[in-house]
C-alpha angles and dihedrals in degrees: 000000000000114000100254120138115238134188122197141178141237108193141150136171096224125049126229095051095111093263096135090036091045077046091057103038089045088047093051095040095050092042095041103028101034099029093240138158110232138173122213109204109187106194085174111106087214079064085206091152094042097051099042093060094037083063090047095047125196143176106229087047124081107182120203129192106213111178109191109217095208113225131207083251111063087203095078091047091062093044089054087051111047092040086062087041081056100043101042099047099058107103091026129117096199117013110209111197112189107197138152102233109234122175078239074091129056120231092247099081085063080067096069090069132082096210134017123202110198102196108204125153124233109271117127088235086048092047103051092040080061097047088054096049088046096046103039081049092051092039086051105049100015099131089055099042081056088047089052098035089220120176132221128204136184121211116202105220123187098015120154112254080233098053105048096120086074097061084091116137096198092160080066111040097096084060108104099206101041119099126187107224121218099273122248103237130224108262125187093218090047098110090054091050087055092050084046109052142294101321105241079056096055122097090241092102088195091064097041099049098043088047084047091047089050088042098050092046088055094047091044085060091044092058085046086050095046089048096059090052094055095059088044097056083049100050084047087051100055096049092051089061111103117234121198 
């Protein structure tokens, strides 16, 4: 994986889908199981992600709890949060930034991130509210999602081990740079596994494997990510040298 730094974020309209558990999870597995440094910034004023990972302590992991005080202007509440993304990104190999996303914001705070994972899980109300965030996003800044070649995936979060075959996202298949991830299931002993570890680290295989599966989807897009950066600093780099 090239050594690239990369931000993404973890956002959803609508609260309840996984998004600060999937932070968490993401932000211990790339710390513990890649050796990275990484910075959880919760924007969410719950501070669920924030205080999950403070309890499970690491030291390739700086945690941050960045509540937004949403202004009348939108246009001070982004400032507030790009200047802690920022801030709190800059000695950070990979930046995780768990927010529920709110039109107190403008889209075009989604465009300082490489990646953006949009947890939902597979109603079919949940999945077409998702349809509809992703795609207004996407109508609205698609000619610099295209610049920055940025990617979008959907995680599929509390979906039944039987019913993984609906946690289909047909409304966004003709987008290029949009993935669907392996889905977390619904698991009866799920709210143990939270008061035990990071979940690909608890003795409930089905949980640790399924987290791993997820964690490792979503490493496998950030190489490609990385890559492409990597051929576009080079590409920079050679038409900056100067020719006589």
């Amino acid at each position: 994986m090239p050594d690239i730094p990369l931000k993404i974020l973890i956002t959803n309209q609508k609260g309840g889908v996984g998004k600060s558990t999937l932070s968490a999870n993401l932000a211990g597995y790339l710390a513990i199981e890649k050796a990275l440094s990484v910075a959880l910034i919760d924007f969410d004023k719950q501070g669920t992600s924030s205080n999950f990972t403070n309890k499970r302590s690491h030291e390739n992991i700086q945690t941050y709890k960045q509540g937004l005080s949403y202004q009348q202007t939108a246009n001070v509440t982004f400032l507030e949060a790009r200047t802690a993304l920022r801030r709190c990104s800059a000695d950070a190999q990979v930046t995780l930034a768990d927010l529920t996303w709110t039109f107190g914001l403008p889209y075009e705070f989604m465009l300082d991130f490489d990646i953006v994972i949009v947890p939902s899980s597979n109603s079919k109300v949940e999945i077409a509210s998702t349809e509809i965030f992703i795609l207004e996003y996407v109508q609205k800044q698609m000619a610099k999602i295209k610049q920055k070649q940025q990617m979008i995936l959907i995680a599929p979060s509390r979906v039944d081990r039987n019913q993984t075959h609906e946690a289909q996202f047909a409304g966004l298949q003709f987008l290029e740079n949009c993935f669907v991830c392996p889905p977390i299931y619904r698991i009866s002993q799920i709210n143990h596994a939270v008061l035990e570890d990071f979940w690909f680290r608890v003795e409930n295989l089905i949980i640790a494997e399924n987290m791993m599966e997820f964690c490792e989807f979503v490493v496998s897009k950030m190489t490609c990510k990385q890559t492409e950066l990597a051929a576009l600093n080079q590409q920079i780099g050679r038409a900056h040298v100067w020719t006589p």
